[in-house]
KOLTORGU-568454 format. One record per residue: x, y, z of N, C-alpha, C in turn; residue in one letter. Coordinates in steps of 0.1 Angstrom, whole numbers, plus 2048, in hexadecimal, padded with zeros to 3 digits. Layout:
BEGIN
XYZXYZXYZa/...
***
This chain:
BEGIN
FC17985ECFB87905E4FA97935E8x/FA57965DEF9379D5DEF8B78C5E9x/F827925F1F797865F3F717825ECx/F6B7785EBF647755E1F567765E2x/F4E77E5D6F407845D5F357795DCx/F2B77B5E4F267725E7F1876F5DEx/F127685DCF0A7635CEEFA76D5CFx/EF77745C9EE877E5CEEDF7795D1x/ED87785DAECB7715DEEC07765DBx/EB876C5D9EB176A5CBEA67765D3x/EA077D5C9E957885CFE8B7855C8x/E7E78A5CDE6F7865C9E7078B5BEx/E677895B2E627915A7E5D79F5ADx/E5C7A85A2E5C7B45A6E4D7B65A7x/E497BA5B2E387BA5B4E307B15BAx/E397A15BDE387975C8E3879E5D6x/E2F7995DDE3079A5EFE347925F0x/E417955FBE4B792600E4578560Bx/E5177C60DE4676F610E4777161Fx/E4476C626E3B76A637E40765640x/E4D76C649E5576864EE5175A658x/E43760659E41750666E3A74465Fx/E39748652E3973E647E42731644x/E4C73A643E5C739640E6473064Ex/E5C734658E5F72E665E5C720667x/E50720667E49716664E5070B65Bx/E4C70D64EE53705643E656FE64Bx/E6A70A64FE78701658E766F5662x/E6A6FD66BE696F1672E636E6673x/E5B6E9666E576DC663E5F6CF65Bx/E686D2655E766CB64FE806CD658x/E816D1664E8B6CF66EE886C1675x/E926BB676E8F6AA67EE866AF690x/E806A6692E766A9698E7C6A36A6x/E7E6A76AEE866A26BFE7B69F6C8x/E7A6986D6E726936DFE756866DDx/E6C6816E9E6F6746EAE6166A6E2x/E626716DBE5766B6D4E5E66A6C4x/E6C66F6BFE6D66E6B2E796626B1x/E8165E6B9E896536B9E836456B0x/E8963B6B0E856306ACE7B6286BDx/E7E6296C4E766266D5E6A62D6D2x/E696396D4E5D6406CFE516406C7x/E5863A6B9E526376B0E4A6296B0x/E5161D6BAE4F6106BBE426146C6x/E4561C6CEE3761F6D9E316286D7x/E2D6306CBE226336C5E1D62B6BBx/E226216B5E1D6166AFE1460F6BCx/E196076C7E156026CDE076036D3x/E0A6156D5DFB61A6DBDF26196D1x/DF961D6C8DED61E6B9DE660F6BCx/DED6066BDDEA5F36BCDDF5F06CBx/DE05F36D3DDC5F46DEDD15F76DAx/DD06066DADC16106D5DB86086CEx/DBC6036BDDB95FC6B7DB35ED6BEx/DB95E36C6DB35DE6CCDAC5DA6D9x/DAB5E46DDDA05ED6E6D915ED6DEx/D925F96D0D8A5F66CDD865EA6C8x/D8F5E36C2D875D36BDD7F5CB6C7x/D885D06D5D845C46E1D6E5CA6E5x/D735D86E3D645DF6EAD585DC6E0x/D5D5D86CFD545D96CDD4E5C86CAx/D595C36C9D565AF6CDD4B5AE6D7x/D535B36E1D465B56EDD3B5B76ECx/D365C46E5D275CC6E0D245C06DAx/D2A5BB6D3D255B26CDD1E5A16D3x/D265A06D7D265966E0D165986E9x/D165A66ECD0E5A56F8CFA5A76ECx/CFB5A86E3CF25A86D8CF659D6D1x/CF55906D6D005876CDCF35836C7x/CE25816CCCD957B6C9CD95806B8x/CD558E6BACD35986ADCE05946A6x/CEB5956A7CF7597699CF6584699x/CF457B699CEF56B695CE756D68Cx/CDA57968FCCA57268ACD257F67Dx/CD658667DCDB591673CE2587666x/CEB58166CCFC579661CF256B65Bx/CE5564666CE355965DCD755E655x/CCD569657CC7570650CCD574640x/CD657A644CE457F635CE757262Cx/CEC568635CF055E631CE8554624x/CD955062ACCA552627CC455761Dx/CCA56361BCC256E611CCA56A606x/CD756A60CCE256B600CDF55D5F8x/CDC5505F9CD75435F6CCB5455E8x/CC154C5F1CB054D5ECCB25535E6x/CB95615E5CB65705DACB15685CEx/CC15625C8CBB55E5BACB05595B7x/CA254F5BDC9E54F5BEC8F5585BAx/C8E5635C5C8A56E5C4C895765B8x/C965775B2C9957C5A8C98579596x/C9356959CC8E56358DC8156158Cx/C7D56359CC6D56459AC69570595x/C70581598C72590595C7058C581x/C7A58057FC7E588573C6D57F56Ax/C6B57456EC6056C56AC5457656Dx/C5358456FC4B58A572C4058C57Fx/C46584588C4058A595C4359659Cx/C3C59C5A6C3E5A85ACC495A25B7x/C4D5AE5BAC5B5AD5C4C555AA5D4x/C485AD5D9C435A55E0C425975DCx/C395915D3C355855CEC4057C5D4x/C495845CBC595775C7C5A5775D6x/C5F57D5E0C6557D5EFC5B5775F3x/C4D5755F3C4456F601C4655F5F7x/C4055C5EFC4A54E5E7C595475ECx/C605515EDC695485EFC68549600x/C66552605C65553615C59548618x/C56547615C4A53B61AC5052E617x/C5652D609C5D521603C6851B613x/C6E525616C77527623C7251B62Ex/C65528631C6252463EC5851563Fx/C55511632C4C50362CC5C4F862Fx/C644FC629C704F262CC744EC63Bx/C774F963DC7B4FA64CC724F3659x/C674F9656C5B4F3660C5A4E665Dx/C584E164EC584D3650C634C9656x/C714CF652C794C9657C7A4C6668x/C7A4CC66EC754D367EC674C4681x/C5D4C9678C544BF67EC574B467Cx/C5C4AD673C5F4A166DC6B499679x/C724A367CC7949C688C7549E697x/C6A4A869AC614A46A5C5D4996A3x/C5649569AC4C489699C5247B699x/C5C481694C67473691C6E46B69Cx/C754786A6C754776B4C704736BDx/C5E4796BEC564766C3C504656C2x/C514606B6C4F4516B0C5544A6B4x/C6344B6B5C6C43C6BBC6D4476C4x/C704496D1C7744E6DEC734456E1x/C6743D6E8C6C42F6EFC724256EAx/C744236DEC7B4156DAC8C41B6D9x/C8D42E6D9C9D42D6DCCA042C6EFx/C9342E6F3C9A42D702C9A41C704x/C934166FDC90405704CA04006FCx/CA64066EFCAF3FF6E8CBB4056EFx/CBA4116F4CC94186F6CC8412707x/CC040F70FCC3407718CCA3F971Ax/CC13F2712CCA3E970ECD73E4707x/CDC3F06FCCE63F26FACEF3F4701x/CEC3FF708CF6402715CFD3F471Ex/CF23EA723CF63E1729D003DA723x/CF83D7713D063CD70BD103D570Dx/D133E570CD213E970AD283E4719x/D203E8721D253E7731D2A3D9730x/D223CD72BD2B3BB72ED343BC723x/D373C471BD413C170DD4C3CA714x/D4C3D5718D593DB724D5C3D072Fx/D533CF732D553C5744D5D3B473Dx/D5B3B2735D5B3A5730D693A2725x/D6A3AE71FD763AA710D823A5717x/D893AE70CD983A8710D9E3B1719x/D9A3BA71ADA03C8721D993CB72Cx/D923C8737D8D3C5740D8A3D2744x/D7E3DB74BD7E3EB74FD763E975Cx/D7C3ED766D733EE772D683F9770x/D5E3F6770D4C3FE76ED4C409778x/D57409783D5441078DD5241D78Dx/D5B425785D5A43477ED4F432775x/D4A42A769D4142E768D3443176Bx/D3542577BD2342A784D23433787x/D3143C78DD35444795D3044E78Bx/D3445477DD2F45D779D2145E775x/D1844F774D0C450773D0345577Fx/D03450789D0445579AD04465798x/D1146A792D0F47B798D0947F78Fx/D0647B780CFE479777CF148077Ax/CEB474784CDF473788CDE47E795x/CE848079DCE54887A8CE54987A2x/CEA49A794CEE4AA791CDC4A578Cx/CD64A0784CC74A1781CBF4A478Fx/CC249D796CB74A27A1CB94AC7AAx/CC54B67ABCCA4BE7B1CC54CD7AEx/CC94D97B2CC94E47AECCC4E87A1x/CD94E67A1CE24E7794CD54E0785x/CD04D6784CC94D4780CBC4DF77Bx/CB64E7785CAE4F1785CB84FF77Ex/CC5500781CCC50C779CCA50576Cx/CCC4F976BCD64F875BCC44F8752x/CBA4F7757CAC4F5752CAB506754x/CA950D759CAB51A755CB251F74Dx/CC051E74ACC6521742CC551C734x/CBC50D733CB750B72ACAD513724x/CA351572EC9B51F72AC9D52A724x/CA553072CCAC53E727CAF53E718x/CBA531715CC052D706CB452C6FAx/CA8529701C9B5226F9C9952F6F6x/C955346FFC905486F6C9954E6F5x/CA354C6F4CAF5556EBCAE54A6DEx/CAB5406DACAB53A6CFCA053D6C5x/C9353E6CEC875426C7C855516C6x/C8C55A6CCC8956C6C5C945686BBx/CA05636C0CAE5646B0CA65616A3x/C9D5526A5C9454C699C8B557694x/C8455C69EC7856C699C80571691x/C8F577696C9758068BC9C57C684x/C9E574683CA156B672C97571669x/C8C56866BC7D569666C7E57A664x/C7E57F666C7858A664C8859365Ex/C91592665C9A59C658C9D59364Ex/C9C58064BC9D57E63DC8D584633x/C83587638C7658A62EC7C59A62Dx/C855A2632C865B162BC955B0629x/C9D5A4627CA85A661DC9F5A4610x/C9A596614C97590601C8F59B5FEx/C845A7602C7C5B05FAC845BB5F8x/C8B5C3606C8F5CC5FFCA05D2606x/CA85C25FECB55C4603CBB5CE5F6x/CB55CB5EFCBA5D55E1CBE5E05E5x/CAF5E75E8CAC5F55EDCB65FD5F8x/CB85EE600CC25F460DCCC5F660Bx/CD35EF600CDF5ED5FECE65FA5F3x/CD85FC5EDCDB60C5E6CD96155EAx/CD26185F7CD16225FFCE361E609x/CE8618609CF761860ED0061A604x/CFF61A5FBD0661F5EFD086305EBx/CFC6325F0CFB6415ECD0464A5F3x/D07644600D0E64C608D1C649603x/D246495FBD306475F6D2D6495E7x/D3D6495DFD3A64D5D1D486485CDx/D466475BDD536445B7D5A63A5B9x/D676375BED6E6295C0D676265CBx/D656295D6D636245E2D5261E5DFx/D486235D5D3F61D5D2D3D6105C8x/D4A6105C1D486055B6D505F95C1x/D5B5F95CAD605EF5D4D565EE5DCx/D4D5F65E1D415EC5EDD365E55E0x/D345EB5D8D2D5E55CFD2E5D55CBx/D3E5D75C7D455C85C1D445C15D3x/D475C75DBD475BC5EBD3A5B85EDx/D315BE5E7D235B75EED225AC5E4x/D225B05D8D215A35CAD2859C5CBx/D3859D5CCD3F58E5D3D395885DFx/D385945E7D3358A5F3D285835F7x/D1B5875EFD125815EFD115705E2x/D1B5755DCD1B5675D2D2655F5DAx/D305635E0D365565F0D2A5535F5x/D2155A5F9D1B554605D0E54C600x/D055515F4CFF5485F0D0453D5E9x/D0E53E5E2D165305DDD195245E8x/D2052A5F2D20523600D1651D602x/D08522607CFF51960CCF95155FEx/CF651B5F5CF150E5E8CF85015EAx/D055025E5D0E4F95E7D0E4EE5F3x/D0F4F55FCD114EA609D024E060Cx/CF64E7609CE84E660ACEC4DB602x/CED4D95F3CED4D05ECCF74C45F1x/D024C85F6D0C4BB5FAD024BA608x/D044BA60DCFE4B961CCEC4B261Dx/CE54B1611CD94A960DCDE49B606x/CE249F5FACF24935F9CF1487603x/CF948C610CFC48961ACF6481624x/CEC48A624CDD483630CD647B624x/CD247C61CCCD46F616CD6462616x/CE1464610CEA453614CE944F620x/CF145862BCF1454638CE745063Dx/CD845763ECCF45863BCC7447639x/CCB44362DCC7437628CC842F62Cx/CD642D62FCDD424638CDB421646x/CD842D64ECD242C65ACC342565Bx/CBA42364ECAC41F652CAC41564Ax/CB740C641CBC3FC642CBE3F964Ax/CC83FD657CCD3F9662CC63F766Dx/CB83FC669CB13FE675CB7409682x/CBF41367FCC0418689CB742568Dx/CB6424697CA842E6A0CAB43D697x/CA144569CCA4453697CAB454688x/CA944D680CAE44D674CAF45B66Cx/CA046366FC9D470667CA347866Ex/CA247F67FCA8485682CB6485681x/CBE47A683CCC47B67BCD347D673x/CC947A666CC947D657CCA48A65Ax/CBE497660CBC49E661CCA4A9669x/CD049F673CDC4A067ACEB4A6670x/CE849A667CF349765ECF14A7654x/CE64A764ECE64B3646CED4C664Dx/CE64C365ECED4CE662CF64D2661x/D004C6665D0C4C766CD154C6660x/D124C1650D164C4648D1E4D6642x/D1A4E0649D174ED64AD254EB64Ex/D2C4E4659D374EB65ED424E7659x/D484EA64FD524E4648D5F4DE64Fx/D654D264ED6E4CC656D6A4C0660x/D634C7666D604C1673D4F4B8674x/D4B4BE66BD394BC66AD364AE669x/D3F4AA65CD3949E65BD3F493667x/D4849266AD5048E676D4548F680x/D4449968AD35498692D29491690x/D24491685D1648E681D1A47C682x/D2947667FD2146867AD2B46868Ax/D32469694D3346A6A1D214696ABx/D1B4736A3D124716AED044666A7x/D0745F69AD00458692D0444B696x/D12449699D1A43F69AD1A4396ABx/D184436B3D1643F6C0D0443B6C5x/CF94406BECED43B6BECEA4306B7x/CF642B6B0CF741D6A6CF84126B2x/D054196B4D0E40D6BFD0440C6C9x/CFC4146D2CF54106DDCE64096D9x/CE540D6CECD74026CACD83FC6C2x/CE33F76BCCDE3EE6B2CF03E66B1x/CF63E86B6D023E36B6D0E3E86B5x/D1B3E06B8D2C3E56B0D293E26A2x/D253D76A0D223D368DD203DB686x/D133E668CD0C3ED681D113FA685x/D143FD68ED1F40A68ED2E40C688x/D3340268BD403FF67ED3B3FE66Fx/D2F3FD66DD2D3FA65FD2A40865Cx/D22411669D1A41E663D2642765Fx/D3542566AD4142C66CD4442B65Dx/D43420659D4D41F64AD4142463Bx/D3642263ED32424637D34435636x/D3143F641D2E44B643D3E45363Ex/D4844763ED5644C637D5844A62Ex/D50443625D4B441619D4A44E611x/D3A452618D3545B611D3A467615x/D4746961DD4E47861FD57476612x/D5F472618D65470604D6046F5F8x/D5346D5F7D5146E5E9D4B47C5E9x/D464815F5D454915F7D504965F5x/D5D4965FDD694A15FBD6E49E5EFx/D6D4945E5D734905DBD704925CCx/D604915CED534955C3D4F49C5C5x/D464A05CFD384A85CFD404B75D2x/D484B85DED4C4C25E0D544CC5D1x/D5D4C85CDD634CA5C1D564D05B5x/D4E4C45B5D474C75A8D3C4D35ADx/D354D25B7D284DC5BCD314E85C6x/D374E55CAD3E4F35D3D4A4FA5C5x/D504F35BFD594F95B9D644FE5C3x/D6850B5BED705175C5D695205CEx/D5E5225CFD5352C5DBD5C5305E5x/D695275EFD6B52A5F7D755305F5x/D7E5295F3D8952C5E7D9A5335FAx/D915295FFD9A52A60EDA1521612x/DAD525615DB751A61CDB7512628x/DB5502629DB04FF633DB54FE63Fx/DBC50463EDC550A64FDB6513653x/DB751C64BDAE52A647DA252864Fx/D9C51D647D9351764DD8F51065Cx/D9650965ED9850366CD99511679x/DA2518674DA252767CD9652F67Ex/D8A52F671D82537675D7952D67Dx/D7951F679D6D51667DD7251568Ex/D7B517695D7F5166A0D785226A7x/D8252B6A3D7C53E6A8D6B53D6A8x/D6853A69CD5853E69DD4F5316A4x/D535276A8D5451D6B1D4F5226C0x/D5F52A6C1D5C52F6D1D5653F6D2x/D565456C7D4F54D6C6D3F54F6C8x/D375486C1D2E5466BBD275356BFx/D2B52C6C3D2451F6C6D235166B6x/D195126B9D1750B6A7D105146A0x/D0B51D6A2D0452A698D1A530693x/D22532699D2C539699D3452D690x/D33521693D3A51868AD3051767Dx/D2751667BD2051666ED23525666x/D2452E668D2453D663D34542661x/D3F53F66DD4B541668D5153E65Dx/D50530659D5953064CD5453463Dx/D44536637D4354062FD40550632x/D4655663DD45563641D5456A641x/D5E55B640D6E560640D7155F635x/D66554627D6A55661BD66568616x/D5956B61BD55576616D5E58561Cx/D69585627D7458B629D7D58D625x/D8257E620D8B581617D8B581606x/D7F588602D785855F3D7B5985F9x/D7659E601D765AC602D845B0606x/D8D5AD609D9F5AD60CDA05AF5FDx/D9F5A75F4DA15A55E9D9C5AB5DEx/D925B35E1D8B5C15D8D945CE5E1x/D945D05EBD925D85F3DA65DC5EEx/DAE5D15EFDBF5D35F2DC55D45E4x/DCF5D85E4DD25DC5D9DE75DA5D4x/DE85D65DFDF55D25E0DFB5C25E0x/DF25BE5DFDF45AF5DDDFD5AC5D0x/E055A75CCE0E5A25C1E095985BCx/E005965ADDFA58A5A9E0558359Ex/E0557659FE07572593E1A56C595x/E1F565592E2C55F590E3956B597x/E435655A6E4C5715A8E5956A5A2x/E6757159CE7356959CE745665ABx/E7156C5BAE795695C2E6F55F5CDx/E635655CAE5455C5D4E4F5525CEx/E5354E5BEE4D5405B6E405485B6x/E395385B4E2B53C5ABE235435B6x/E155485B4E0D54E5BDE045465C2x/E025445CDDFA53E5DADEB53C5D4x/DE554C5D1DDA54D5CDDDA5455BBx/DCE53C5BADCC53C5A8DC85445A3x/DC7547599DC0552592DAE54A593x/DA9541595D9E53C59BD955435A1x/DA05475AFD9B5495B5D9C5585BAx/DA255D5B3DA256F5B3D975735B4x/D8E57A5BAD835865B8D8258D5AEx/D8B5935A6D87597599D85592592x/D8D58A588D84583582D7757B582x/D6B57858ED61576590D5557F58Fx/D5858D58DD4D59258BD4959257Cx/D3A592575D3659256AD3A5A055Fx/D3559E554D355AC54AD335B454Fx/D255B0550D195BB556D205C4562x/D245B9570D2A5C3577D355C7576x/D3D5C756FD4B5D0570D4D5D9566x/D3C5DC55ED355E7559D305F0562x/D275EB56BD235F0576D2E5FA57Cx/D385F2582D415F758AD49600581x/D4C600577D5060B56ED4B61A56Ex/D4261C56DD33623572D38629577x/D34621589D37625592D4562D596x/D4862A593D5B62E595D5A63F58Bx/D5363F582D57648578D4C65457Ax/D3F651582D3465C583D34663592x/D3667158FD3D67659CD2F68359Dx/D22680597D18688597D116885A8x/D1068F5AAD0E6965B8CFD6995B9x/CF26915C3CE56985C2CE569D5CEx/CD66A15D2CD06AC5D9CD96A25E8x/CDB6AE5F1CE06A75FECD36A2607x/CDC69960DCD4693615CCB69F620x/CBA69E61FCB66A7628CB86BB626x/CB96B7617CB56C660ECA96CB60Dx/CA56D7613C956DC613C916DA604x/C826DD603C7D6DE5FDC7F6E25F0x/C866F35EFC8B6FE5E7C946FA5E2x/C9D6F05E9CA96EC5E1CA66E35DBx/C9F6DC5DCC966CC5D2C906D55C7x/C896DE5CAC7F6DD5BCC876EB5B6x/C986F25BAC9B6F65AFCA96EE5AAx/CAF6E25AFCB06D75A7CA66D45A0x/C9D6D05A1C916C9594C916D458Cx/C8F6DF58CC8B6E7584C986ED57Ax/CA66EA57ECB46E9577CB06DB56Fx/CAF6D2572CAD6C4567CA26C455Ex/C946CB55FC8E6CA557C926D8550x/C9B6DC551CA46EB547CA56E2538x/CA26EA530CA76E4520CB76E3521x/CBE6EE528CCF6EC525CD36E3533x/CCB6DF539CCF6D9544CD66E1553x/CD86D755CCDB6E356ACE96E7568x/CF06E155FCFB6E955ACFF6F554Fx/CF76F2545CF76F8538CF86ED530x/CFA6DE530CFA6D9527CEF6D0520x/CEF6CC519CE36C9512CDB6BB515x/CD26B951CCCF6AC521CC56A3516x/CCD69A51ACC6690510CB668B50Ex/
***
């Protein structure tokens, strides 16, 4: 029985070079399974690992850098924060025909006219009653001390002299002279951070434009229409945010406000004043402000009028989270309040109360750029996940205007290439001299 022919192997075309044995080598062992102790499933789990390690190494080194510059990246984020508020501003004075200096020293002065007054108004205010809060809060104290000593619940005073006593001995001590240096210290780390406020908000509002298109240039195409769309979302989170809260948070300190100078209670403006800060920190703000409104009640002026300031000041939080917030904040944040609580903690211990005022519109403007930037997210109704988490609300795309997602059209689609960065001379003026060509630096016909 004949064997059987074996099938011809296939030969090059006639006039092909013959292909490259260590070519040919190659190509095998590159599709051959790959051995060591690095290709297993173990392997693979501890090259993930290192990779994760690596990865937070760097996160940890550069927290740090940061940390140790923490004055500058504060006076940077509430500067940003700041600009992002005013621009419009700026911008309507631009379009009303002032010069782009004009508009910025206007509103920058408008700024610093607010600010200073507010500042002096509660020196002076301070300065006015301080002895009638030291003569009232003394006396208060005493009534609290016979209303403990005396109720129904009887409290031996003895722990409380005892902490007044070391009270008094940590004032006259050494420790006293650290913690007044360290005061010190905090004072001029507050007043250079204030300098840098001052001074990088007057060259956002003039020439953040400028900056921001000089960081554009270095990218092109998609990657330039997504940082494009992240600064325009993110700058409309962040001035929405402080418009918004500014307006609830004046709201705020006028009722309270009012209330406190019926009541006759001391320091009325600065707590008014108190009240509008601490409105900034979402959750927790208004809670603080009438805690520390509510205990300068109770020691000068009574339990009566502090139970009444308590109920009143929970008054006017509800008709804030219920009304004001809804109607003047809208969606801005458009964050879950788990979400919230999380960054306001982190940036808490991160950051102090500059770190709790700035975290929670800094995590909306993160996840407004997750949301431009990702592209895997499943929108809209699953058979097996139900409806979607996100509203259509509060998506990022749909919030940008005509105008810009014309813009970003543009961008995405013009892939024209100019002179490189730090091109001599020769090469500049024979580009110019290609554009002012009748057929153009291509051949084709310019408009």
């Amino acid at each position: 029985m004949a064997s059987p022919v074996p099938p011809p192997s296939p030969t090059a075309p006639e006039g092909a070079p013959a292909p490259d044995a260590s070519l040919v080598g190659d190509a095998a062992q590159a599709v051959a399974p790959a051995v060591g102790p690095w290709a297993d499933g173990m392997g693979r789990v501890a090259s993930r690992a290192a990779q994760t390690l690596l990865i937070a190494a760097v996160v940890v080194g550069v927290t740090w850098l940061l940390l140790r510059v923490q004055v500058v990246v504060i006076a940077l984020l509430v500067a940003l924060i700041l600009a992002a508020a005013v621009s419009p501003a700026v911008n309507w004075l631009e379009r009303r025909g002032w010069s782009n200096l004009l508009a910025t020293l206007a509103a920058f002065v408008g700024i610093l006219v607010i600010v200073g007054g507010v500042v002096t108004g509660i020196v002076f205010s301070v300065l006015s009653e301080w002895d009638t809060l030291t003569t009232q809060a003394a006396e208060g104290w005493e009534e609290l001390q016979d209303f403990v000593t005396s109720g129904p619940l009887p409290v031996d005073t003895t722990a409380i002299d005892e902490a007044l006593t070391q009270a008094g001995e940590f004032l006259t001590s050494g420790a006293a002279a650290s913690g007044a240096i360290t005061g010190i210290s905090a004072a001029a780390q507050f007043v250079t951070g204030a300098v840098l406020v001052v001074v990088i908000l007057f060259f956002f509002l003039k020439d953040g434009t400028t900056m921001w298109n000089f960081a554009l240039r270095w990218v092109r195409g998609e990657r330039r229409a997504k940082l494009a769309e992240s600064v325009d979302r993110g700058t409309e989170v962040l001035g929405g945010y402080v418009r918004g809260t500014a307006l609830v948070a004046l709201v705020d300190a006028v009722f309270i406000g009012a209330f406190l100078v019926i009541a006759g209670v001391p320091l009325a403006i600065p707590l008014s004043v108190v009240v509008f800060v601490t409105a900034f920190i979402p959750v927790v703000g208004a809670t603080l402000a009438g805690i520390i409104a509510a205990l300068i009640a109770l020691v000068t002026n009574g339990p009566l009028v502090a139970l009444l300031l308590i109920a009143w000041i929970i008054v006017v939080n509800q008709v804030e989270g219920n009304v004001l917030q809804p109607v003047i904040m809208g969606r801005t944040l458009s964050l879950h309040p788990m979400v919230i609580l999380l960054a306001l903690t982190v940036g808490t211990i991160v950051g102090g109360i500059f770190g709790a005022i700035l975290a929670v519109p800094y995590t909306a403007v993160a996840w407004a750029v997750v949301q431009i930037w990702s592209s895997g997210y499943q929108a809209g109704h699953d058979p097996e996940l139900g409806d979607d988490p996100i509203s259509p609300r509060d998506r990022v795309a749909g919030k940008a205007t005509v105008a810009e997602r014309f813009k970003y059209q543009k961008m995405r689609h013009r892939e024209q290439r100019g002179a490189a960065l730090g091109a001599n001379e020769e090469a500049e003026a024979e580009q110019a001299g290609a554009e002012e060509r009748p057929d153009g630096p291509a051949g084709t016909q310019t408009p």
